[in-house]
Each structure stands twice: as C-alpha cells, then as structure tokens.
C-alpha positions as CSV (number, residue, x, y, z in Angstrom):
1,X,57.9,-33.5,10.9
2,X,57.5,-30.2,8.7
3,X,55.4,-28.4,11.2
4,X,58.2,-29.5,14.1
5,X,60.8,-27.8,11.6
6,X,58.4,-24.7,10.9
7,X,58.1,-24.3,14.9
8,X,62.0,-24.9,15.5
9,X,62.7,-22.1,12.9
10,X,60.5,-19.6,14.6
11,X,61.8,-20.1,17.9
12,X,65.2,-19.3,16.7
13,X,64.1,-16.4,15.3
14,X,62.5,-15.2,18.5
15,X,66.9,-14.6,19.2
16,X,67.3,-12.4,16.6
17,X,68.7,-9.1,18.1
18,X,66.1,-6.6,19.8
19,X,66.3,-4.2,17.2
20,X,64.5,-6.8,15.0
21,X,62.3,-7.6,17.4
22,X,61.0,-3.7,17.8
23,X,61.1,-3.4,13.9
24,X,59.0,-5.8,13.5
25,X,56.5,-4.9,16.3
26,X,56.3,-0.9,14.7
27,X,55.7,-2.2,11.8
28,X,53.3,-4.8,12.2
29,X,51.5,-3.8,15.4
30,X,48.3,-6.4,15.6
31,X,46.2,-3.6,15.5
32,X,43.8,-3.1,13.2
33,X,45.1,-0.4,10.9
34,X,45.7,0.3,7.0
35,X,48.7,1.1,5.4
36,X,49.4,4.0,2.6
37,X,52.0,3.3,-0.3
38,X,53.2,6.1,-3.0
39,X,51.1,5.5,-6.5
40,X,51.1,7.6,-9.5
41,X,51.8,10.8,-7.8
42,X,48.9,10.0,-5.1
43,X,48.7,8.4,-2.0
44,X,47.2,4.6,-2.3
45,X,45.6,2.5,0.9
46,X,46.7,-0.6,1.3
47,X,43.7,-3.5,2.8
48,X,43.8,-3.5,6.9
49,X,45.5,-6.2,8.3
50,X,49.3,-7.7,9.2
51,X,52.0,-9.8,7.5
52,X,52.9,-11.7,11.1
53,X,56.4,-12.9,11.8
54,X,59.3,-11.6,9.1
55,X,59.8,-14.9,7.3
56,X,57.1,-17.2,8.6
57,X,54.1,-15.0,8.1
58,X,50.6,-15.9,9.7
59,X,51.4,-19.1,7.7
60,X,52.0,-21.2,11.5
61,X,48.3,-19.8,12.7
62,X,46.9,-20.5,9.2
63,X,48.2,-24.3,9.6
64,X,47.4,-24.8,13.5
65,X,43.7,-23.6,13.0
66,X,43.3,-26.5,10.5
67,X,44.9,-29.0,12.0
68,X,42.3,-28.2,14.9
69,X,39.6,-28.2,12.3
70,X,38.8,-24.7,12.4
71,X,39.9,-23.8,8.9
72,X,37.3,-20.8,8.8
73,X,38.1,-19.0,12.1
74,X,41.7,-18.1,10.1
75,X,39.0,-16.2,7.8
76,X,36.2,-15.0,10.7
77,X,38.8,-13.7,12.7
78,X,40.6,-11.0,9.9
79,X,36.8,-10.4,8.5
80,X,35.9,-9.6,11.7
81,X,38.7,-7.3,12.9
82,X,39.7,-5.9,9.5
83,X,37.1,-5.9,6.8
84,X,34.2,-7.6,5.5
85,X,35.2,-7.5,2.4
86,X,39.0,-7.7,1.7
87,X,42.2,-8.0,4.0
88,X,45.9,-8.6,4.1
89,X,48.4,-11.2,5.2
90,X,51.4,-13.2,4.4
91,X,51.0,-16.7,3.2
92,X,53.6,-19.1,1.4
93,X,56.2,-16.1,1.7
94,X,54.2,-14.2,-0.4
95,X,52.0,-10.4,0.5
96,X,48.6,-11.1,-0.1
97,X,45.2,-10.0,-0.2
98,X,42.4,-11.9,1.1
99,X,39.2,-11.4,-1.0
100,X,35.9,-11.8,1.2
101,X,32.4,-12.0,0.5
102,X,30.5,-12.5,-3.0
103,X,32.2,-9.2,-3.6
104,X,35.3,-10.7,-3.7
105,X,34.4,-13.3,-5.4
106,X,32.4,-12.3,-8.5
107,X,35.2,-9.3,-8.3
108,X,37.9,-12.2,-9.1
109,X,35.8,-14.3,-11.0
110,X,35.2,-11.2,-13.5
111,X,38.5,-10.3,-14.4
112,X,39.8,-13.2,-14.7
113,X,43.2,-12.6,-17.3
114,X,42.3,-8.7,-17.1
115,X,43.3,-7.8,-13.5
116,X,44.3,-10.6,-12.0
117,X,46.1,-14.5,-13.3
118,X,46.1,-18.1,-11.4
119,X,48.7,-18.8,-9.4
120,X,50.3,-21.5,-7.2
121,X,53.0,-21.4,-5.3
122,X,56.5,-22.5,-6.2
123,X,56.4,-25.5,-5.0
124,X,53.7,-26.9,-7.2
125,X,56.0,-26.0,-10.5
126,X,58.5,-28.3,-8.8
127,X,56.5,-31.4,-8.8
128,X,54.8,-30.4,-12.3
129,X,58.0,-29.1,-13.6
130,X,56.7,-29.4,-17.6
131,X,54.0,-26.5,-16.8
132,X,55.6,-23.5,-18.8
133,X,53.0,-22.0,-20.6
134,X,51.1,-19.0,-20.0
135,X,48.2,-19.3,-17.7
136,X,45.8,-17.5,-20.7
137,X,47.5,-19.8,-23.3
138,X,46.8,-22.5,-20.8
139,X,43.3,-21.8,-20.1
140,X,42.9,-21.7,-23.8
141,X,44.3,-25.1,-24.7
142,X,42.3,-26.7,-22.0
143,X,39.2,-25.4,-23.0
144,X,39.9,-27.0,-26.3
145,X,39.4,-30.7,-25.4
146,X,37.9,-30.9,-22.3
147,X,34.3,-29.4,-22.9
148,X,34.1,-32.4,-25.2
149,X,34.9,-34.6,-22.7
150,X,33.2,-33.5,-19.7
151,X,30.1,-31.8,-20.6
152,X,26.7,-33.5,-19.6
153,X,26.3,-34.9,-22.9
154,X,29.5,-36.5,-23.7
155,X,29.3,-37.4,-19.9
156,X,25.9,-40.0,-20.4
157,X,27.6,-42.5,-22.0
158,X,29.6,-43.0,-19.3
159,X,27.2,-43.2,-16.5
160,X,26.5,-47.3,-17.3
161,X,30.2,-47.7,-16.7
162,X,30.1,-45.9,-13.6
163,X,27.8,-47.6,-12.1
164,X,29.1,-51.0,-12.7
165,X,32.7,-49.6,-11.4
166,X,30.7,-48.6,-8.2
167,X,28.8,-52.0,-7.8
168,X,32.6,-53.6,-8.2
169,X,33.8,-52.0,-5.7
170,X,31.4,-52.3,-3.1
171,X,31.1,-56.4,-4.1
172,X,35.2,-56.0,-3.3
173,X,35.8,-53.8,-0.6
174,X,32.6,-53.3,1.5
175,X,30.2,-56.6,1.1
176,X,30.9,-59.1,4.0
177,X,32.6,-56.4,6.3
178,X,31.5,-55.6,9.4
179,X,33.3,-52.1,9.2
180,X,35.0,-50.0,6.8
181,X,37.4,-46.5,7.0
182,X,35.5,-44.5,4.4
183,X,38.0,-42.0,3.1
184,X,40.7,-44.1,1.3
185,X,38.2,-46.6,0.5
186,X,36.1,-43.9,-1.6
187,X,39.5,-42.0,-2.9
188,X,40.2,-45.8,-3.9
189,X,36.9,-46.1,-5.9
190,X,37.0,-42.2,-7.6
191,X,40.6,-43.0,-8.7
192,X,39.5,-46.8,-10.0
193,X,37.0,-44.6,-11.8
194,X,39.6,-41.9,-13.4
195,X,41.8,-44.6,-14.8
196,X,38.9,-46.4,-17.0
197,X,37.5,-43.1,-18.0
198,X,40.8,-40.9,-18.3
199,X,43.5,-44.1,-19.2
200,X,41.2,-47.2,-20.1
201,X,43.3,-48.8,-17.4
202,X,41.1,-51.7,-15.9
203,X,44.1,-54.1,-14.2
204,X,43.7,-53.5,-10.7
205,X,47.5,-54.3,-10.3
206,X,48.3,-51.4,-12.3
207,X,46.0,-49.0,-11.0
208,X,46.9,-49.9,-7.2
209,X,50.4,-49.1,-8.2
210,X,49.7,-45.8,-10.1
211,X,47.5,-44.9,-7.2
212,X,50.1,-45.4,-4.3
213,X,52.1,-42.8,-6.6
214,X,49.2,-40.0,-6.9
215,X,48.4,-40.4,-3.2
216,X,52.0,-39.4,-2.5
217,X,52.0,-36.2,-5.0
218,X,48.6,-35.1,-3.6
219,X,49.8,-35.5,0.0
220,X,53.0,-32.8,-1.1
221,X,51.8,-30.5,-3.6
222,X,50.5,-28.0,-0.4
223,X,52.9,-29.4,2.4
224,X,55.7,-27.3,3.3
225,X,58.2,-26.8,0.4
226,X,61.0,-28.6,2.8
227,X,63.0,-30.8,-0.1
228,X,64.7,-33.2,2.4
229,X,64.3,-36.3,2.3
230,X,61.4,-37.7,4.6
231,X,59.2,-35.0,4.0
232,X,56.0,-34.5,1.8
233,X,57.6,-32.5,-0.2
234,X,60.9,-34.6,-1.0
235,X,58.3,-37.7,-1.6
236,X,55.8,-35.9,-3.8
237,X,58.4,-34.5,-6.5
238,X,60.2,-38.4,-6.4
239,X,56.1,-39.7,-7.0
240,X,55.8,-37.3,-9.3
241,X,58.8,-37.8,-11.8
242,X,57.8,-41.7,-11.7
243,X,54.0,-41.2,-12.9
244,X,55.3,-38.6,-15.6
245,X,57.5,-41.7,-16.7
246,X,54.7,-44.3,-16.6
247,X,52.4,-41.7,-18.2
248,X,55.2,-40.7,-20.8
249,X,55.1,-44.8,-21.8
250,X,51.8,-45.5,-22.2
251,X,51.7,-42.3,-24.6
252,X,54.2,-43.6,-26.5
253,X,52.4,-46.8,-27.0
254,X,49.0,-45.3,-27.5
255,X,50.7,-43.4,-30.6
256,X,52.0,-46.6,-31.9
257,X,48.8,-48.5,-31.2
258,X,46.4,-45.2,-33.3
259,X,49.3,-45.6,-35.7
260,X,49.0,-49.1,-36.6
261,X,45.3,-49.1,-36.2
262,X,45.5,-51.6,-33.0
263,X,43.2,-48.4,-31.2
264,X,40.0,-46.9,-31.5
265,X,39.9,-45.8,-27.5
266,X,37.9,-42.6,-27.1
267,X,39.2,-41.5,-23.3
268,X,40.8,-38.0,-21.8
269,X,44.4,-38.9,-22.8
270,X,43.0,-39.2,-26.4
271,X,41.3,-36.5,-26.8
272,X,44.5,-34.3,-25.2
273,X,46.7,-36.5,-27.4
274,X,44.7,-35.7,-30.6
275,X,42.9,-31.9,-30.1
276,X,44.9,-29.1,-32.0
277,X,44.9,-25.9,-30.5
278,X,44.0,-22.4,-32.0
279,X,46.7,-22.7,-34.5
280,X,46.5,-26.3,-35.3
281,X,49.4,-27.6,-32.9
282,X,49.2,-30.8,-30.9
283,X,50.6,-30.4,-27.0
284,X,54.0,-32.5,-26.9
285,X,54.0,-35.7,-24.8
286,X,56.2,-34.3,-22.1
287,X,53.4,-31.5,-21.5
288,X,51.1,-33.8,-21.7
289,X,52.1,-35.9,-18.7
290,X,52.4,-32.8,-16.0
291,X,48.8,-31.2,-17.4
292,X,47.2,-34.8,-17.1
293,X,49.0,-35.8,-13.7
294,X,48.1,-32.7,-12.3
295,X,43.9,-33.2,-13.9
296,X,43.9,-36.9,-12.4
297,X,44.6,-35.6,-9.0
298,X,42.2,-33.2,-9.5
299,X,39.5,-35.7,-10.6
300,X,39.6,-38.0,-8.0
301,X,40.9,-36.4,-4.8
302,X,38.3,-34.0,-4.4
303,X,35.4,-36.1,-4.6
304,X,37.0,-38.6,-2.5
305,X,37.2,-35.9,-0.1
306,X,33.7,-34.7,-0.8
307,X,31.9,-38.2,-0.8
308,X,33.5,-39.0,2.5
309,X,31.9,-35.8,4.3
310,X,28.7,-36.8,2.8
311,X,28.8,-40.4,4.5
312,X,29.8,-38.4,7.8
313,X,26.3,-36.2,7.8
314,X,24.3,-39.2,6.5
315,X,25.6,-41.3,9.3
316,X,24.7,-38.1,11.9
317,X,21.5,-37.2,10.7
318,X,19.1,-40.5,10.1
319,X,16.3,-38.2,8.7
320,X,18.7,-36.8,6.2
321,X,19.8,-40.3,5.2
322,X,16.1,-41.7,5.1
323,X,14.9,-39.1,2.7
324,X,17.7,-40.0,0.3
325,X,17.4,-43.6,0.6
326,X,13.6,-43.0,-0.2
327,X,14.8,-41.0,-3.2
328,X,17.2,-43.5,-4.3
329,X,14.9,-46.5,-3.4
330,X,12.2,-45.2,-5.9
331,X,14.6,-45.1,-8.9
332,X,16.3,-48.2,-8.4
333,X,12.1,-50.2,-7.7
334,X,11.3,-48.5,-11.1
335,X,14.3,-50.5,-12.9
336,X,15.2,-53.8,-13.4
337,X,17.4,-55.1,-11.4
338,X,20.6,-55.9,-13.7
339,X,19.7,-52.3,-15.6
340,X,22.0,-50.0,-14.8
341,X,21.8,-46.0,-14.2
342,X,21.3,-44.0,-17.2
343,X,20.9,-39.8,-17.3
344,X,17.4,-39.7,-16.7
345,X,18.1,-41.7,-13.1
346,X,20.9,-38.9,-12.7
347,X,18.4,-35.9,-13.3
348,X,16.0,-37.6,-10.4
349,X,18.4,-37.4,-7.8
350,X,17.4,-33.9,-6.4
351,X,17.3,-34.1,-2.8
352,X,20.7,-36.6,-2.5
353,X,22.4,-34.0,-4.8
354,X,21.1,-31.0,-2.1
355,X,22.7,-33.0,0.2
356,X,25.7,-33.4,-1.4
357,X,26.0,-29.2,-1.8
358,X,25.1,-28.9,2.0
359,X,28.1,-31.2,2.7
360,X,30.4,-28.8,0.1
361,X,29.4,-25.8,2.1
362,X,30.3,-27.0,5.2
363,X,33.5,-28.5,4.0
364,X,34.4,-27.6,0.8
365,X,37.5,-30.2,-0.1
366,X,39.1,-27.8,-1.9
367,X,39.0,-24.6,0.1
368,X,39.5,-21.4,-2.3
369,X,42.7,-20.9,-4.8
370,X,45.0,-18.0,-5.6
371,X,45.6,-15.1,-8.3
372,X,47.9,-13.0,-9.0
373,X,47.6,-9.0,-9.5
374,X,48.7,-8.3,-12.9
375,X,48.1,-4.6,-12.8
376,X,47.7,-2.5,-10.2
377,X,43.9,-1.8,-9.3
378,X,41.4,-1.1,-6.4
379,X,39.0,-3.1,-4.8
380,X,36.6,-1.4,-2.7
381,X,38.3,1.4,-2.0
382,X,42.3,-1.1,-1.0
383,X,45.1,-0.5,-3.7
384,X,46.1,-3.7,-4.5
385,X,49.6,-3.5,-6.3
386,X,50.8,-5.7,-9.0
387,X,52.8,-9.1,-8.0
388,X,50.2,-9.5,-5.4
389,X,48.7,-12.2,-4.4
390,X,45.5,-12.7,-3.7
391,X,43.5,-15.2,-1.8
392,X,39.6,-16.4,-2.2
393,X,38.4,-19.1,0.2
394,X,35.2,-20.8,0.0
395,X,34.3,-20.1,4.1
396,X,34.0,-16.4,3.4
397,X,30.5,-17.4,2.2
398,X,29.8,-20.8,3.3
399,X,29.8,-19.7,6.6
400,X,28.7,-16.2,6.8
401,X,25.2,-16.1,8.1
402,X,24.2,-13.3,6.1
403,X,24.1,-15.3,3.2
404,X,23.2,-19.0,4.7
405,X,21.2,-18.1,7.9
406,X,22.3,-20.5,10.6
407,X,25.1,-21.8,9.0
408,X,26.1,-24.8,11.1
409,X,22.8,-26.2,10.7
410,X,22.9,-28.4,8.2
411,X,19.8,-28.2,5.6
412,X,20.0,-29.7,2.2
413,X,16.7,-27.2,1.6
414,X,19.1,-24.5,1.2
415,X,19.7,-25.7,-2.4
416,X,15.8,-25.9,-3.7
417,X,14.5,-23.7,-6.4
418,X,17.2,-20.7,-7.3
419,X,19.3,-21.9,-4.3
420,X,22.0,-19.6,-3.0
421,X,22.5,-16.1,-4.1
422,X,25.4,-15.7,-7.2
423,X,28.8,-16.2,-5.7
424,X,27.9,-17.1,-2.2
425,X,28.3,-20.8,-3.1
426,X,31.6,-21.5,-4.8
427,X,32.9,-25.2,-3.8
428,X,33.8,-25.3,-8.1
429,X,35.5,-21.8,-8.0
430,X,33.7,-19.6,-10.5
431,X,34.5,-17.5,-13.6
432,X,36.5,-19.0,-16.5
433,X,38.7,-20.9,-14.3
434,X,35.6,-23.2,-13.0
435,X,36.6,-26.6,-12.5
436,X,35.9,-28.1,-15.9
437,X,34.9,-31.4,-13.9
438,X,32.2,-30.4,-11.8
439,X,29.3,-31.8,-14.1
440,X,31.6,-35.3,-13.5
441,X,31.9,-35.2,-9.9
442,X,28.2,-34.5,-9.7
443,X,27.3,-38.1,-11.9
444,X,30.0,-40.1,-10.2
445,X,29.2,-38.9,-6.7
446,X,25.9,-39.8,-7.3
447,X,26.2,-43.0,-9.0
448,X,27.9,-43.8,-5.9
449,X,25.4,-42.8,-3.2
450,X,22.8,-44.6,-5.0
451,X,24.7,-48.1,-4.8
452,X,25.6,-47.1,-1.4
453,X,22.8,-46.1,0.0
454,X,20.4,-49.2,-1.5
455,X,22.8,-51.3,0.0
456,X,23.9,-50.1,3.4
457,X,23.0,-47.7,6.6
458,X,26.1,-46.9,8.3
459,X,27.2,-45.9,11.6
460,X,30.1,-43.8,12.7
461,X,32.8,-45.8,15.1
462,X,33.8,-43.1,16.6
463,X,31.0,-40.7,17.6
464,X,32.8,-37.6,18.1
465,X,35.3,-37.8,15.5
466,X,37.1,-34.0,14.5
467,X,37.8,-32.9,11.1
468,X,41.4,-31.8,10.5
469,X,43.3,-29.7,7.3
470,X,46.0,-30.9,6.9
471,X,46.0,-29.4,4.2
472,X,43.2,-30.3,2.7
473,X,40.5,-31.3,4.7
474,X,39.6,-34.9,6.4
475,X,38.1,-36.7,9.5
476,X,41.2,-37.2,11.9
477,X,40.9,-40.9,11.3
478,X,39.6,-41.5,8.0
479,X,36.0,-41.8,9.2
480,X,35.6,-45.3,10.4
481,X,31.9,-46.7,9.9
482,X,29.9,-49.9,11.2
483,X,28.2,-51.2,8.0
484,X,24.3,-52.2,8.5
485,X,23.2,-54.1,5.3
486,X,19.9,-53.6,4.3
487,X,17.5,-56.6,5.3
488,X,16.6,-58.4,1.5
C-alpha cells in the first residue's frame, strides 16, 4: 500500500512545470561528477554521485532493488560508477554520504562521538517517543548495565535455560509435523527466549500477546513514515504505545514486589531498573519502557532473521549441513542425555558457528545503520559537511571480492584462524556502538542449531525460493521446509 502511495506521488510530480523538470535534470545529471561547495574561504568537494528525484530521492530504486532481493546492487552500482570508497545520495529525505569499504568503516567506527553521532530517522522517535537523551549520554548509560548482563560470563548461566527453551519449543511447534515455515517459527522461539531472560515472563498467553505487539512495531519502524491508518507506520506507533503501557505495569509491580521483598529476580529489566548512572541517578520508568522496547526488538528480530538464513544454506548445501551435524553429534554422544548445554559445549561449536558468519555475510539481517556529521571534516579527499548523514552498509564488504574472493560461494572456511581482515566483516556494526548482544545471539543461535540439527534434516518446499527486503531482509515466503527426523 505505502510503495503504491510512494509510486502515485512520483508520478504526479512527473507534472510539475518544465522548468522543474530542466532544474532538476542540470542539477542532478546521472553523470558521474563531483560537486564543489564554499568552506572556510576555500573551495570543498563534495563525494560523486546524485540526490535522484526532488522529494523522493533514490529512496524508490533503493526500495525496488530489495524487494527484488538485490539489496547490494543499490551499493555495487554507485561504488562502481562513483567511488570505491565513499559516495552521495538522498535517503529518508535526508543528503547523505555513503561510506564504502573497511575505509569507511573503521573511518566511522573511529570517531564515533568525535566526527560523527547515531542517527535514525524521524520516524523511529515517533514510535519510541520517550528517547530524549543525548546519543553520548545514551551510549554511556547503556554501557552501565548491559556489559553485566551480556558478557560471556554473566551469559553461562543462562545457557541451561536456553537450551531447555529450545527443546520446548521444538517438542511444541516442530515434533509430529510433516512441515514447518521457518521464519516466524524461529522469531517465535528468540522472542520466547527474550521474555524469560529480559522479563522472567514464562506464560505463553502472555508472551503470544506481547509478541503480536513487537512484530507489529518491528514491521514499522523502517516502513515509510505514512501515519494513516492501514499502514505500517500508523500500526507500529498504535503497537508501540500499548507495549510501553504493559511494560510501564509490570515496572510498577516489579518495584512493589523488590519493595516488599516478594522479588529476588536477576533479569535485564532489573538490572536497568536498579544500575545508577555516572552520577548515581536511576533511568525513570517512562525511559525505561522505550530503551527496553526498542532492546527487545533488537534481541530477537535479528537472530530470527539470521537463524532462518542459516536453515536456508543448511537445507542447500548437504555437505555443509553434515559437517555440522557431525560437530553437533559429537557433543551431544559425549553427554548424557537429560544434561543440558553448558559453556564448554558452546566453545566446541566451531565449524556451526563459521557457518553461522558465512550466512551473516551473505545476508546480514541488519544491513548497516546511520551517523550523523557533527562537524564538518574530509574523508578521503570528499568534504562532508555537518548535518550530514551518512550511510554504512554491511554489502560494501560482504560482497566485495577483494576482501572475500568469490563472494557468492558460500564457504564457512572463510572464518578459520584470524578470519576476515578488520572491518571487512561487520554484521554487529563496529566501534563503540557494537551491538552489546552479539556474544547472546552467538549462544542462543547455537543452542538452537544443536537441538535442531540432532533432531532434524530439512528440506526446502520451494526450491527456488527469492529473498526479499522489505525492509529488512527475508525469504519471500517465510522459508517453508519438509522436516526429516532423524532415524532413533
């Protein structure tokens, strides 16, 4: 419906008087050329490239090339005509600079809070209104609490409840089924997962309801920012307000319950609850609910996203698949069989975790993020003014052959010994705005092969099934799979 808006609304600009028309055209000629702007008394080169239509951008190429799964050739095609290394556009209304390469990235990673800030686009502050704070002050206060949750050691005592949440799920969803659609079945399973570990919510009423509400804010947060009702948009600010309600209640009560001493619970919301900042201040319950909405989205989309992909190459490449159910095979033949996983398991799963980064690289679920210039500066010879924004996406380096040869073969070998090369492979971002929960998605996603892979070989329904972005990344029909249980 948005896209059939977009296309209605460039159409009608296609009437705009002539003189627009040739404006436009002067200015923004498709060929390759750089532009100069007036700086300090000198003369300042702008990065090669063109903003597209006045209004709409390249913003309609940008969204047809993913929703033909092509997300990259949006990228190849600039890098190729442009630059190598950085080039500009106009995105989400906004002029911006498209940083290329491990150049770019370990250039953005770098100076992080010194050149450049996070951004998002408007649209996101809409459906997590309560998000006022500095991005630096931000960064800060999360770095508080969540290094104590999430780091590898505070993350082992959690991996026996993992794997139990992955063996009740399979026993509910998958044993006794002929067939299955992967993708919301394993975004079903990471978000079981988040609420016992983020909310100590086990009812499985209460968690189907919550997660009917987060699907609907992650489906909007990067559709069009079209607030009518019907759209994405419209349905992901009404999700939104109602899980900041539910959230805002069960704060409340977890206060009452720590104050009464009904509640010893040790989970995320805690430990935001409960960490002071730098000067001793606690974050306010309406904070609280946007920061954590927007972290649970974070937590279990991704790696729903990531995990189906996974079962997608499995299911194409039986050799692939045999070598991690060998791996897997081994550790659970050295257990017993009602012991569950433990961190030593975790640190034997080396070729299923290569084959989890192979998957990332070809389709990292989330594809890059944005910054915002806040200063003026170069980069590689482009003047980049302040208020710009600026663009890193994963495919820059995931499929450049100069730093994976071959890129569309896929080859889980890529990730022995020192693996890639620094800032080629960036499917967690990089610098100090790394996703905090990569170390988590690494345990769960393998806690989940292993159960997965010791019970089941799986084949794809629908052999030539495309990948779409739309606008993040997924098979065009969920990835539906015909489940062969092992032989006892």
């Amino acid at each position: 419906m948005e896209l059939i808006i977009v296309v209605l609304f460039s159409l009608l600009l296609l009437l705009l008087p002539l003189t627009i028309f040739f404006t436009h055209w002067l200015l923004f000629s498709s060929k390759p050329k750089t532009q100069t702007v007036n700086h300090t008394s000198s003369v300042s080169v702008l990065p090669p490239g063109k903003m597209g239509w006045p209004l709409i951008g390249e913003n309609l190429e940008y969204i047809l090339m993913g929703r033909k799964g092509t997300p990259e050739k949006f990228i190849e095609n600039r890098m190729n005509k442009y630059s190598s290394q950085v080039f500009k556009t106009s995105l989400l209304g906004e002029k911006m600079a498209i940083f290329c390469g491990s150049k770019g990235n370990k250039f953005l990673f770098s100076n992080e809070f010194t050149l450049v800030q996070s951004w998002w686009p408007h649209s996101f502050d809409v459906i997590f209104p309560d998000l006022k704070t500095s991005i630096k002050e931000e960064s800060k206060k999360m770095k508080a609490f969540l290094p104590k949750f999430l780091k590898p050691n505070s993350l082992q005592k959690y991996i026996g409840t993992m794997d139990l949440i992955a063996k009740e799920h399979l026993n509910m969803y998958w044993d006794q089924k002929d067939s299955v659609t992967v993708l919301p079945l394993v975004k079903k399973y990471m978000f079981s997962l988040a609420c016992r570990l983020f909310l100590s919510i086990e009812n499985v009423d209460y968690i189907a309801m919550f997660n009917d509400q987060f699907e609907t804010v992650s489906a909007g947060i990067l559709s069009l920012p079209i607030n009518f009702p019907g759209t994405a948009y419209n349905r992901a600010i009404k999700a939104s307000m109602f899980v900041r309600k539910k959230l805002l209640e069960i704060i409340k009560q977890r206060k009452i319950d720590v104050e009464q001493n009904k509640s010893s619970t040790q989970d995320l919301l805690s430990e935001m609850l409960n960490s002071p900042d730098e000067d001793g201040l606690f974050a306010n319950e309406v904070d609280v609910t946007s920061k954590f909405s927007a972290m649970v989205i974070a937590s279990y989309d991704a790696p729903g996203r990531a995990l189906t992909f996974v079962m997608k190459y499995l299911a194409e490449l039986p050799h692939v698949y045999d070598k991690v159910l060998e791996e897997q095979t081994e550790i659970a033949m050295s257990k017993g069989k009602e012991v569950l996983l433990n961190w030593e398991d975790i640190q034997q799963m080396r070729y299923s975790w290569n084959v989890v980064n192979e998957a990332l690289r070809f389709v990292p679920p989330l594809q890059g993020s944005f910054r915002e210039a806040i200063t003026d500066f170069t980069f590689e010879g482009f003047f980049i003014p302040k208020g710009w924004k600026i663009y890193w996406n994963a495919y820059s380096t995931h499929a450049n052959p100069n730093y994976f040869p071959d890129p569309k073969r896929f080859d889980p070998s890529r990730f022995e010994g020192k693996g890639p090369a620094p800032f080629t492979f960036v499917p967690f971002g990089g610098g100090p705005r790394m996703c905090p929960g990569m170390h988590l998605a690494r345990v769960e996603l393998l806690v989940f092969i292993h159960n997965l892979v010791t019970r089941f070989r799986w084949e794809k329904m629908i052999p030539n099934e495309k990948f779409t972005v739309d606008p993040q990344p997924r098979p065009a029909n969920g990835l539906p799979v015909r489940l062969l249980p092992h032989k006892s």
